[in-house]
Backbone as CSV, one residue per row, in Angstrom:
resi,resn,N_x,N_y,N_z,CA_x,CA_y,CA_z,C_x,C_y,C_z
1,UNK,127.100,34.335,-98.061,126.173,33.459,-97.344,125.170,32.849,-98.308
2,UNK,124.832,31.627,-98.146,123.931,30.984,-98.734,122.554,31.557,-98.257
3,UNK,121.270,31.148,-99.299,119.802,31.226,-99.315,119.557,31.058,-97.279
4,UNK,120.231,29.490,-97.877,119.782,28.645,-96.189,120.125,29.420,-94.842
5,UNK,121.585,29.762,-95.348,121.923,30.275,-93.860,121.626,31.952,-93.633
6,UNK,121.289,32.596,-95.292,120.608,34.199,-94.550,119.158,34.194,-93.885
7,UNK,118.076,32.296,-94.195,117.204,32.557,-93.806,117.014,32.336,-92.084
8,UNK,117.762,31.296,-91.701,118.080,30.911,-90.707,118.656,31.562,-89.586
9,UNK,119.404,32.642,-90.519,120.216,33.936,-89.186,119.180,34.454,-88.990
10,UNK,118.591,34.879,-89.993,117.136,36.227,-89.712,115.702,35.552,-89.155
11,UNK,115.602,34.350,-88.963,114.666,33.944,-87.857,115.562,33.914,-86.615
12,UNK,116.770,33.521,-86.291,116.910,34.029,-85.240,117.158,35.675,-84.665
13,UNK,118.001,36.382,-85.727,117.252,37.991,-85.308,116.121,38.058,-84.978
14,UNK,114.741,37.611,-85.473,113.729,37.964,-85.472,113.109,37.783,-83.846
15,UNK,113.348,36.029,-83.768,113.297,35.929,-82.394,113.630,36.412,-81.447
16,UNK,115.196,36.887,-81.462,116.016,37.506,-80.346,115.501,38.493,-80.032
17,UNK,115.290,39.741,-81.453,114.266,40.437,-81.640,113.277,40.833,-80.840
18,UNK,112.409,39.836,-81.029,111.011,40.102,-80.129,111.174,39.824,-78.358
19,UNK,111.631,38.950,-78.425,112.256,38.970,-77.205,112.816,39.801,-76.135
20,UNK,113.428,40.880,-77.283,114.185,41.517,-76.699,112.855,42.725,-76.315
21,UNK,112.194,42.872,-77.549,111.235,43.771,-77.285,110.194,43.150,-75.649
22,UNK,110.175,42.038,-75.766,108.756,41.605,-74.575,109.560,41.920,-72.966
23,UNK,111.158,41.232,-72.882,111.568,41.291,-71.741,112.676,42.136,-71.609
24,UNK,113.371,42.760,-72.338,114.319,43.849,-72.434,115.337,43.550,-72.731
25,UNK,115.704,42.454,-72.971,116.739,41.358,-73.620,116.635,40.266,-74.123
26,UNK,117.652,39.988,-74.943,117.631,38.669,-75.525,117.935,38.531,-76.642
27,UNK,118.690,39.464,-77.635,118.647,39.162,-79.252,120.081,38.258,-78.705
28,UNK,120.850,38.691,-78.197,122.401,38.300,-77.905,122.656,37.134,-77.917
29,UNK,121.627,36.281,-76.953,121.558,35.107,-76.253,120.953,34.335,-77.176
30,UNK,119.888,35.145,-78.290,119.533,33.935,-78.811,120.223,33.815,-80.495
31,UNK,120.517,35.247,-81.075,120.983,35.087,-82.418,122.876,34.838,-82.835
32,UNK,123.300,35.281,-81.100,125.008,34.774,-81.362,125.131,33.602,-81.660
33,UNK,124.826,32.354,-80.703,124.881,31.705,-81.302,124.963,31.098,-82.658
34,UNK,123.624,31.300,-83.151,123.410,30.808,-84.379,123.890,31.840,-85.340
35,UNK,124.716,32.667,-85.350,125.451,33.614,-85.892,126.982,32.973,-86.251
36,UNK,127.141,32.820,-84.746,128.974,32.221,-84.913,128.534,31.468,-85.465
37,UNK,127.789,30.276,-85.596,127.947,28.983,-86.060,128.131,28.984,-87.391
38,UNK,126.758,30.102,-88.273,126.770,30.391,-89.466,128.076,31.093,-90.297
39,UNK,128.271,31.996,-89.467,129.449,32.733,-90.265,131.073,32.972,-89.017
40,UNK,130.958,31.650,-87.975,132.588,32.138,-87.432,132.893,32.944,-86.395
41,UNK,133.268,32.454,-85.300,133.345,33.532,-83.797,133.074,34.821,-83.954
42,UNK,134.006,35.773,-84.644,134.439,36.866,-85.227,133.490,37.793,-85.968
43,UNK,133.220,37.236,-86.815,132.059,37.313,-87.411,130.554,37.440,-87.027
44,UNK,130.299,36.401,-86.820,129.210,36.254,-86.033,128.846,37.075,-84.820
45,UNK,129.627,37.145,-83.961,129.698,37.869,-82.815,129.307,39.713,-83.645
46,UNK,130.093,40.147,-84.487,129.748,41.519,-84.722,128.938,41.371,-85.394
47,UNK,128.039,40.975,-86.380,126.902,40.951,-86.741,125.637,40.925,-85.844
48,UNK,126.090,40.244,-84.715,124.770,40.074,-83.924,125.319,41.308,-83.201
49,UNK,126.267,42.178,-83.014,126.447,43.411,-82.298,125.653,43.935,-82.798
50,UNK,125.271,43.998,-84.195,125.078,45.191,-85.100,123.264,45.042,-85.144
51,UNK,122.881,44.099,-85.213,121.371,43.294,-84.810,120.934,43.994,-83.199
52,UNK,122.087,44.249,-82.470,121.758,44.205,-81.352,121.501,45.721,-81.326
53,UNK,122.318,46.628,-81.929,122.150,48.050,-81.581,120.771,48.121,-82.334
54,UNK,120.668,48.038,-83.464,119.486,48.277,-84.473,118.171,48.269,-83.340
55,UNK,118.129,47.179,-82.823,116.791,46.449,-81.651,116.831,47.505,-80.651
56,UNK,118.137,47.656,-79.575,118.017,48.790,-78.828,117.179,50.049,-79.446
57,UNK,117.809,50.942,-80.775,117.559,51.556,-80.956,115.811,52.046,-81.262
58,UNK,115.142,50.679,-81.511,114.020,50.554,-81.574,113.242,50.166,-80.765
59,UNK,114.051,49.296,-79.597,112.817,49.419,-78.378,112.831,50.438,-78.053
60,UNK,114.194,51.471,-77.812,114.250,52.482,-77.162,113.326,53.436,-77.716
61,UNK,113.306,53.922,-78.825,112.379,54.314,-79.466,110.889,54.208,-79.049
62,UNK,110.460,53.200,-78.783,109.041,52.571,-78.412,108.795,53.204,-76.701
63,UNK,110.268,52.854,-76.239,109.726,52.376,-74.122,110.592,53.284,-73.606
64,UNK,111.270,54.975,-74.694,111.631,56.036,-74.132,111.475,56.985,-72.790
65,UNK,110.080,56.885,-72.747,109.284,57.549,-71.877,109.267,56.526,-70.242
66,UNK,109.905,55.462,-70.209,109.867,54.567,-69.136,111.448,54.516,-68.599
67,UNK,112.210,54.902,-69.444,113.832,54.643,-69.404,114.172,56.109,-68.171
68,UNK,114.740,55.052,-66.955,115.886,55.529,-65.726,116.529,56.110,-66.057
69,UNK,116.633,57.568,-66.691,118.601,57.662,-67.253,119.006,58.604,-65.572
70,UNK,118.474,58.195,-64.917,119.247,58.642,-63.758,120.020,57.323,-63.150
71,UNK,119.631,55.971,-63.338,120.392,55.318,-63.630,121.331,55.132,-64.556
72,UNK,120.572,55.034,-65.428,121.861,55.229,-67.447,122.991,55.650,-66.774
73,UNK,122.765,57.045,-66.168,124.015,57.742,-65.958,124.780,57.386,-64.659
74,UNK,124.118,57.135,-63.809,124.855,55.847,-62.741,125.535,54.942,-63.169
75,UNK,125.170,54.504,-63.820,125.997,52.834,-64.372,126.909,52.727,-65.526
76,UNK,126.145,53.622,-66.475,126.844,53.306,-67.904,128.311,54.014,-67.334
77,UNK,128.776,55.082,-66.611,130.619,55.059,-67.024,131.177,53.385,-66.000
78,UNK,130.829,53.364,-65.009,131.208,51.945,-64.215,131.034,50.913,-64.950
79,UNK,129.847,50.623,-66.080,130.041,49.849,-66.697,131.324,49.634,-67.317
80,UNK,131.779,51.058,-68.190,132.816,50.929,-68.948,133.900,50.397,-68.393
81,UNK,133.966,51.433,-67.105,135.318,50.372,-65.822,135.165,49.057,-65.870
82,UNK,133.925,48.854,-65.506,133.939,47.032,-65.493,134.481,46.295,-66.928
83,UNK,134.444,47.088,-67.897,135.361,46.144,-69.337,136.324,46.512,-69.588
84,UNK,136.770,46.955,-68.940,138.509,47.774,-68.972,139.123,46.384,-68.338
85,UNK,138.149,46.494,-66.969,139.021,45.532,-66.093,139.004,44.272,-66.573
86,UNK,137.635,43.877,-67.306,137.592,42.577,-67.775,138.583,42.680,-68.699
87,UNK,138.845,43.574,-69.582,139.851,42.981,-70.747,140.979,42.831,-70.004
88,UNK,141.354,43.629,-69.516,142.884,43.531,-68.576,142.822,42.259,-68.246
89,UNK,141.575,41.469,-67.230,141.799,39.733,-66.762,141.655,38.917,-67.607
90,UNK,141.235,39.569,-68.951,141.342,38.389,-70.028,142.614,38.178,-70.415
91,UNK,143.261,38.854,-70.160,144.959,38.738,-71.058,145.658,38.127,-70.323
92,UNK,145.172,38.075,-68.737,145.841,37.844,-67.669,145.523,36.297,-67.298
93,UNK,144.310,36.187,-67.574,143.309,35.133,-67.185,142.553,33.348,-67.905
94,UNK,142.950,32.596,-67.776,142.450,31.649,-68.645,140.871,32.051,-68.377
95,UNK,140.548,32.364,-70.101,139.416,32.396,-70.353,138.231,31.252,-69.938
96,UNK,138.555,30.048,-69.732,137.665,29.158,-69.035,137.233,29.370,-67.992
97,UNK,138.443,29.286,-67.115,137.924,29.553,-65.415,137.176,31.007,-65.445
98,UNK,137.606,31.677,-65.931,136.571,32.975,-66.261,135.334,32.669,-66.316
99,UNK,134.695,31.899,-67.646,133.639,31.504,-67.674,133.149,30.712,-66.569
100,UNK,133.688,29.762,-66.074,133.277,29.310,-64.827,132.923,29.883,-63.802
101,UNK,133.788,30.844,-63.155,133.795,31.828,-62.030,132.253,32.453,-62.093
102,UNK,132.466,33.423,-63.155,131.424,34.298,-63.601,129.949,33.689,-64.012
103,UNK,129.663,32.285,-64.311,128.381,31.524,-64.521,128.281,31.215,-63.426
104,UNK,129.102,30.768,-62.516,128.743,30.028,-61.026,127.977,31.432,-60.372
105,UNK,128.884,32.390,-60.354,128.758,33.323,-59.233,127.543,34.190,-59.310
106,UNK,126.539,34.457,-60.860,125.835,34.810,-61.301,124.080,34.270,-61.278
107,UNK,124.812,32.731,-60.902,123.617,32.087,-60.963,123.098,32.093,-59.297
108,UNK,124.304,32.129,-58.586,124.338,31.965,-57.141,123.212,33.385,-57.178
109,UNK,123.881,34.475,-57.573,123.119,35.787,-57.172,121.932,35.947,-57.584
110,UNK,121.330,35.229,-58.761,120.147,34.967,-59.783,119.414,34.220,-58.020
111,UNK,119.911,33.255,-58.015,118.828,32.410,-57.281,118.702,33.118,-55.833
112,UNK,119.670,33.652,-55.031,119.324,34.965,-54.108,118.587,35.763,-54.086
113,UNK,118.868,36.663,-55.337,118.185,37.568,-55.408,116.454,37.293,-55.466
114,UNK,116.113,35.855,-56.189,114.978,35.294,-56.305,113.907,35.308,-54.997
115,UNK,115.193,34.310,-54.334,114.389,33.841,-52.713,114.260,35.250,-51.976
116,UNK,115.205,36.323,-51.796,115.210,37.127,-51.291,114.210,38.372,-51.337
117,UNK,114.076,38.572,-52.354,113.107,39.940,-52.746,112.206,39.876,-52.120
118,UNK,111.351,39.132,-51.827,109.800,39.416,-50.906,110.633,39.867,-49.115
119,UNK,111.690,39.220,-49.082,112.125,39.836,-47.907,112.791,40.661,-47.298
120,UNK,113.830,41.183,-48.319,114.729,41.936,-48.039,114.568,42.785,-49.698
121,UNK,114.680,43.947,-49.551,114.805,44.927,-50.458,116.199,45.441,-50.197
122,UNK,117.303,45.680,-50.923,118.277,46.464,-51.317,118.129,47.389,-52.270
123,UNK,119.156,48.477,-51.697,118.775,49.653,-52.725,119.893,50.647,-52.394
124,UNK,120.531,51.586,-53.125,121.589,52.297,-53.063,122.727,52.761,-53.793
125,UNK,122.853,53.288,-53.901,124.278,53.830,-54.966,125.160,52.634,-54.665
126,UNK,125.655,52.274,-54.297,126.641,50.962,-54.110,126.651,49.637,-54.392
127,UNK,124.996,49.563,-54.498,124.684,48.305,-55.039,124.760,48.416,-56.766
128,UNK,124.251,49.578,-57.205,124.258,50.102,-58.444,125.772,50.017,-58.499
129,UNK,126.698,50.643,-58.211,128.071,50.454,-58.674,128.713,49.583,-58.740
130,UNK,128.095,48.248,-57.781,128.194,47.344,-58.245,127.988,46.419,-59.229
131,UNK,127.250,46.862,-59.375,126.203,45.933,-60.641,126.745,46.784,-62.143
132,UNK,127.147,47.634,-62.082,128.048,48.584,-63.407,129.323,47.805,-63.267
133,UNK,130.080,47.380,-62.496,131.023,46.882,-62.446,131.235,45.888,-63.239
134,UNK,130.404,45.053,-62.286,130.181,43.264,-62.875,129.559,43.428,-63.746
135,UNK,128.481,44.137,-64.767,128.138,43.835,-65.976,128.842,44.416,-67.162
136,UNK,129.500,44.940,-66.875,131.427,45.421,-67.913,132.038,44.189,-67.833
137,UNK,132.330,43.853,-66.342,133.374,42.927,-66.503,132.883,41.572,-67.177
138,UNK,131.630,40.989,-67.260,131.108,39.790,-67.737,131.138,40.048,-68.662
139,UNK,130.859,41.188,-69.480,130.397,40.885,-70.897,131.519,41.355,-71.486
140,UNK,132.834,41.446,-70.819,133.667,41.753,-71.686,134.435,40.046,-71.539
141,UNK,134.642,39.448,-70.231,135.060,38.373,-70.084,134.147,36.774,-70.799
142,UNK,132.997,37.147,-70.722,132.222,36.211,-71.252,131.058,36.071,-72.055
143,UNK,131.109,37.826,-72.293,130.063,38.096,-73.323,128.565,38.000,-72.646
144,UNK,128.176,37.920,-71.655,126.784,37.813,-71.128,127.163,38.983,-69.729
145,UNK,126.122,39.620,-70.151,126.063,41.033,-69.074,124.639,40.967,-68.292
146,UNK,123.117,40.355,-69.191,122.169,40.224,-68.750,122.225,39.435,-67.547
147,UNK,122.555,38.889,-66.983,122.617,38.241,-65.287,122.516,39.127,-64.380
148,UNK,123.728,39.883,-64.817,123.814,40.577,-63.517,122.611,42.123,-63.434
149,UNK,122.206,42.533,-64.611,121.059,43.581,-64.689,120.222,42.623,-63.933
150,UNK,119.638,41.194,-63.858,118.211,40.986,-64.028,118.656,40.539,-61.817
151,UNK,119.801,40.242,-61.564,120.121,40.289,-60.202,119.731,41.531,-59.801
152,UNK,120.378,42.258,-60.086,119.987,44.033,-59.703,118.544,44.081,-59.398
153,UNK,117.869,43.590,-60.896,116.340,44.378,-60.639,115.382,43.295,-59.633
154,UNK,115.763,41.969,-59.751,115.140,41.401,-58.409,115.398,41.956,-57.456
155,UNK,116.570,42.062,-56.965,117.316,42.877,-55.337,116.628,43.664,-55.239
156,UNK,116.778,44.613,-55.915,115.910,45.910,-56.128,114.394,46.232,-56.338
157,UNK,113.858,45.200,-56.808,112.382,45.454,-56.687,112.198,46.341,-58.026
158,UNK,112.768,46.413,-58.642,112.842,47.432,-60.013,111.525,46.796,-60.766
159,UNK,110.740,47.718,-61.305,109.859,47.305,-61.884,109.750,46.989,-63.637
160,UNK,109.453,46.184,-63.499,109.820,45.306,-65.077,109.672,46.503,-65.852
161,UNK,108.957,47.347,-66.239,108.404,47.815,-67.670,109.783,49.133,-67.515
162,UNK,110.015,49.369,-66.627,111.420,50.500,-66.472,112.403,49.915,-66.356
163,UNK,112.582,48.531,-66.068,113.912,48.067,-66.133,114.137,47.531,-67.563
164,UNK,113.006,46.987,-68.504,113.221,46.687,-70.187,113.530,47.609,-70.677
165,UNK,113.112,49.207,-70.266,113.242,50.366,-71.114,114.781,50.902,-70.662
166,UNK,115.000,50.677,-69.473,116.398,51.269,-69.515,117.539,50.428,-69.964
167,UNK,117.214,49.098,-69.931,118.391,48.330,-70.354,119.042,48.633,-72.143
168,UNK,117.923,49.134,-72.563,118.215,49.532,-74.090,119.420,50.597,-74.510
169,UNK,119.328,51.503,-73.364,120.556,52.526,-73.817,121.878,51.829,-73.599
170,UNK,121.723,50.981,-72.327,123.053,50.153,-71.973,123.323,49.429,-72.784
171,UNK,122.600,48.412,-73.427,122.932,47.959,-74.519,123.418,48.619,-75.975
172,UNK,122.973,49.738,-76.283,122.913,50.255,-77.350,124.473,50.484,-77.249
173,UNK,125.045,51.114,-76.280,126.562,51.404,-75.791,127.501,50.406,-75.850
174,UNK,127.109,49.220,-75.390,127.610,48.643,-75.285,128.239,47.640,-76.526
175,UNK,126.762,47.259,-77.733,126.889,46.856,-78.521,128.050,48.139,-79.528
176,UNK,127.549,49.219,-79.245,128.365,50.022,-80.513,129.545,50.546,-79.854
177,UNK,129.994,49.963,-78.544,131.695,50.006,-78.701,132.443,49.085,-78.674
178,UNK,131.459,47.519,-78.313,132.381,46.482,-79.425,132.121,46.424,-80.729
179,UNK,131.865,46.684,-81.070,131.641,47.054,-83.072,132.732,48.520,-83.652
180,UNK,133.058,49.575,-82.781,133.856,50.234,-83.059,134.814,50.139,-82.663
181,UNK,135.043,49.183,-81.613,136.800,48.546,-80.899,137.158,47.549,-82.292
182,UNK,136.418,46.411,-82.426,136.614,45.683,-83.599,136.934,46.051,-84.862
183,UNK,136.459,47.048,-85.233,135.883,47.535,-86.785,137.967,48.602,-86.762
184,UNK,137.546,48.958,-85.621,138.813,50.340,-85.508,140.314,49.684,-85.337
185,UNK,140.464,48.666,-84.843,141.854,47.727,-84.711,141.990,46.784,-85.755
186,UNK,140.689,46.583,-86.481,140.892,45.992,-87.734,140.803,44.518,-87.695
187,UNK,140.442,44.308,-86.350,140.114,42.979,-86.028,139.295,42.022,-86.931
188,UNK,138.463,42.491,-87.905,137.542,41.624,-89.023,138.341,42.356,-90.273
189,UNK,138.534,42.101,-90.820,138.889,42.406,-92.579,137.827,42.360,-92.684
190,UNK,137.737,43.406,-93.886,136.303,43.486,-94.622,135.306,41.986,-95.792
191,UNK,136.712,41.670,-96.198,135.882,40.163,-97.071,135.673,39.809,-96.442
192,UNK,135.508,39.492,-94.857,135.227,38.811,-94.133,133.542,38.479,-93.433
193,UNK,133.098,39.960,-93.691,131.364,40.234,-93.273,131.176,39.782,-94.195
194,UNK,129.146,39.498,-94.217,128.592,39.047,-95.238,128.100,40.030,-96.598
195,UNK,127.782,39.862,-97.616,127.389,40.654,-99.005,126.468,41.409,-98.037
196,UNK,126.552,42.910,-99.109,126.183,44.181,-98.792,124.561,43.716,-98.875
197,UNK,123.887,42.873,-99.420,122.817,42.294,-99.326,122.165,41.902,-97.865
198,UNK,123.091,41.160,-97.334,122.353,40.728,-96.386,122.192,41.294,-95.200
199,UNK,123.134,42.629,-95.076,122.497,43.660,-93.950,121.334,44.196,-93.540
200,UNK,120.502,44.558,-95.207,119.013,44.739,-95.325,117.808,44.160,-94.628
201,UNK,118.159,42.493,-95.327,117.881,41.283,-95.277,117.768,41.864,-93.588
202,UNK,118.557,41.048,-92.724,118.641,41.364,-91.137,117.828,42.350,-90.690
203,UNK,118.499,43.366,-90.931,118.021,44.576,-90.239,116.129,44.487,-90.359
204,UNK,115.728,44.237,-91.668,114.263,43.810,-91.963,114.065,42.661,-90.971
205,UNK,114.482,41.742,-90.250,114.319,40.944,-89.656,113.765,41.596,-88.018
206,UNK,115.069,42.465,-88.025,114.910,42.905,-86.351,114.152,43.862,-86.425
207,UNK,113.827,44.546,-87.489,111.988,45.270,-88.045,111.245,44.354,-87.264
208,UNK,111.025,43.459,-88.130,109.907,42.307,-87.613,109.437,41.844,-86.765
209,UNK,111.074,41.613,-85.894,110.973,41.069,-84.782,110.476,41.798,-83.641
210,UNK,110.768,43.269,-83.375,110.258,44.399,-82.634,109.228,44.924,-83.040
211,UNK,108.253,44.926,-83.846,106.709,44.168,-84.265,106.422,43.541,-83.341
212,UNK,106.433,42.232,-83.446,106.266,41.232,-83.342,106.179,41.237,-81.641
213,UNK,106.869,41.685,-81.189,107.401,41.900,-79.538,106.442,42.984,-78.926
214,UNK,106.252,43.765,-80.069,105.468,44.603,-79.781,103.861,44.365,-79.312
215,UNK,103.606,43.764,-80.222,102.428,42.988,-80.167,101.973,42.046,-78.971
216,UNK,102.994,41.133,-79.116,102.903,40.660,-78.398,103.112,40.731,-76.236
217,UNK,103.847,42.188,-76.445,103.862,42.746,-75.654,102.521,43.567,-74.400
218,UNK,101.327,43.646,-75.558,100.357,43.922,-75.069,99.530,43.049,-74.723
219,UNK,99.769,41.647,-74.746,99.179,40.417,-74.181,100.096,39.890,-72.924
220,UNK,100.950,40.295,-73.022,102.209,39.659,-71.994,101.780,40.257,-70.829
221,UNK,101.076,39.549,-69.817,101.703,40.620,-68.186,102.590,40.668,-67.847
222,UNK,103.011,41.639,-67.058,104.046,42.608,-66.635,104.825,41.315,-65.907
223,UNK,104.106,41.016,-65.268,104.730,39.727,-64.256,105.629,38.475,-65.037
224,UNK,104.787,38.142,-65.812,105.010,37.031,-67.205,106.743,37.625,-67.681
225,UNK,106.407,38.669,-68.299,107.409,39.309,-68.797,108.873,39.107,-67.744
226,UNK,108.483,39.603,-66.857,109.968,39.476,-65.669,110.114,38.004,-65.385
227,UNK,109.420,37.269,-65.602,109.986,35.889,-65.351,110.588,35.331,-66.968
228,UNK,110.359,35.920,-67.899,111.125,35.230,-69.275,111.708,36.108,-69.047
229,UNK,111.969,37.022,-68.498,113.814,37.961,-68.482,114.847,37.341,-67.546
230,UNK,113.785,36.688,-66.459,114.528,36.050,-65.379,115.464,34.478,-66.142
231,UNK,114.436,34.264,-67.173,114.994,32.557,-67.603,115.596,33.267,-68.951
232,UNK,115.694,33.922,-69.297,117.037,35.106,-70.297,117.964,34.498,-69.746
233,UNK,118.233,35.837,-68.278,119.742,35.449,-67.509,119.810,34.026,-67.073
234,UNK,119.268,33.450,-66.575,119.691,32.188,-66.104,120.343,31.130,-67.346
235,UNK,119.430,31.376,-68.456,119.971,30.723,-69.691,121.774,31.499,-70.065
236,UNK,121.724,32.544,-69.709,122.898,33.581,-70.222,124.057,32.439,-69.532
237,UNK,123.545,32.413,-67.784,124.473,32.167,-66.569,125.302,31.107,-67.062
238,UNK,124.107,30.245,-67.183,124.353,28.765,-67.549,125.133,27.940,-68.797
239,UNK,125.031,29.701,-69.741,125.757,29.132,-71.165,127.774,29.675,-70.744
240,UNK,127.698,30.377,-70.019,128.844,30.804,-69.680,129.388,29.884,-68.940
241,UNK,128.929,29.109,-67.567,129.225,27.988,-66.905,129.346,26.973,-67.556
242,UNK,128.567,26.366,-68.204,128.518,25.024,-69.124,129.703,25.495,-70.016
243,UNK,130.326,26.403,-70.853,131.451,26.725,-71.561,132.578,26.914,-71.378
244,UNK,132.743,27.031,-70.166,133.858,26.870,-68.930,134.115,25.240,-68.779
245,UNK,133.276,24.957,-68.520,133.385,23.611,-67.430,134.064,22.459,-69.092
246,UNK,133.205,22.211,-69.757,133.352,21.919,-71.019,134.821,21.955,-71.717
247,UNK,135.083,23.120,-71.764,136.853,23.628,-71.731,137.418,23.345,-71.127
248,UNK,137.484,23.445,-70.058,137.827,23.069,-68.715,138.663,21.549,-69.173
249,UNK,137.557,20.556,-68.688,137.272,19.464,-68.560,137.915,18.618,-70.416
């Protein structure tokens, strides 16, 4: 990698980063991108896996003491079901209409769940198994899982500062078993990542960036915060729909 493009990945770690620290997500959404672009679907994509666990591991670190694992443990094996099944409909499935399906149907539930919450509260093991389902199956079909968490926690009434802290273990899982599915089938050749240099480089980035989140975290209200998690997923919804339709078309 060039000067230009290790500085350019690691402001977007940094951002995704903090982000991730203020609303409980977001390195994914904001450093894949500019990841693939820099270094290649393949590529890119596991690097920002690897950005992504690092961040978990450090919000988690920070917002331990706030983290559901009576959820964790609700969701995270259904999650896994839900990417079993997604890979199975990917093989099966034109990956477009996928993206389509899954941005339409996400945004539908985004904007429900919105209007709805002051009136109707849901709550229950079933809704939870649902929501483990569909966030396996999206992020294995389209790589965006944050929709359907941030549906959940509107429905639910979940309160922001426990729903940022628990999303970290899910992520942390999630990121480090596409990085060990990839890494283990051999899917990247090794010349293929960037110099043993620029892991540092990064990882010092998503330092920064969870700083930075941090900080800024203690100016953020609680309220503030759940509405940039809310325009997270909707941005997530919308990049999956628009990538569909695009293909598609």
């Amino acid at each position: 990698m060039e000067i230009g493009a290790v500085v350019a990945a690691g402001v977007a770690v940094l951002v995704g980063a903090g982000l991730q620290r203020v609303a409980g997500m977001g390195l994914g959404l904001v450093a894949a991108p500019v990841l693939t672009v820099l270094l290649g679907a393949s590529v890119g994509v596991l690097v920002s896996n690897v950005a992504a666990i690092a961040t978990a591991l450090l919000v988690l670190r920070a917002l331990r003491d706030r983290v559901d694992w009576r959820r964790v443990g609700t969701i995270l094996p259904l999650m896994l079901v839900g990417s079993l099944l997604g890979a199975l409909t990917v093989r099966e499935a034109d990956s477009a209409w996928l993206d389509v399906i899954v941005g339409g149907s996400v945004l539908v539930a985004l904007a429900a769940s919105a209007l709805l919450r002051r009136r109707v509260r849901i709550s229950g093991r079933p809704v939870a198994v649902l929501t483990g389902l569909a966030a396996g199956f999206m992020n294995t079909t389209s790589g965006v899982a944050a929709p359907a968490w941030t549906a959940y926690a509107l429905a639910t009434r979940w309160d922001h500062r426990s729903f940022a802290a628990t999303m970290q273990p899910l992520l942390l899982v999630m990121n480090t078993m596409s990085v060990a599915t990839k890494l283990g089938l051999g899917a990247i050749p090794a010349h293929a990542t960037p110099a043993w240099w620029v892991w540092p480089v990064l990882l010092a980035c998503v330092g920064a960036g969870v700083l930075l989140g941090t900080v800024l975290s203690r100016r953020v209200p609680t309220p503030v915060a759940a509405r940039i998690a809310l325009l997270v997923a909707l941005a997530g919804a919308l990049t999956a729909l628009v990538r569909g339709l695009l293909t598609v078309w």
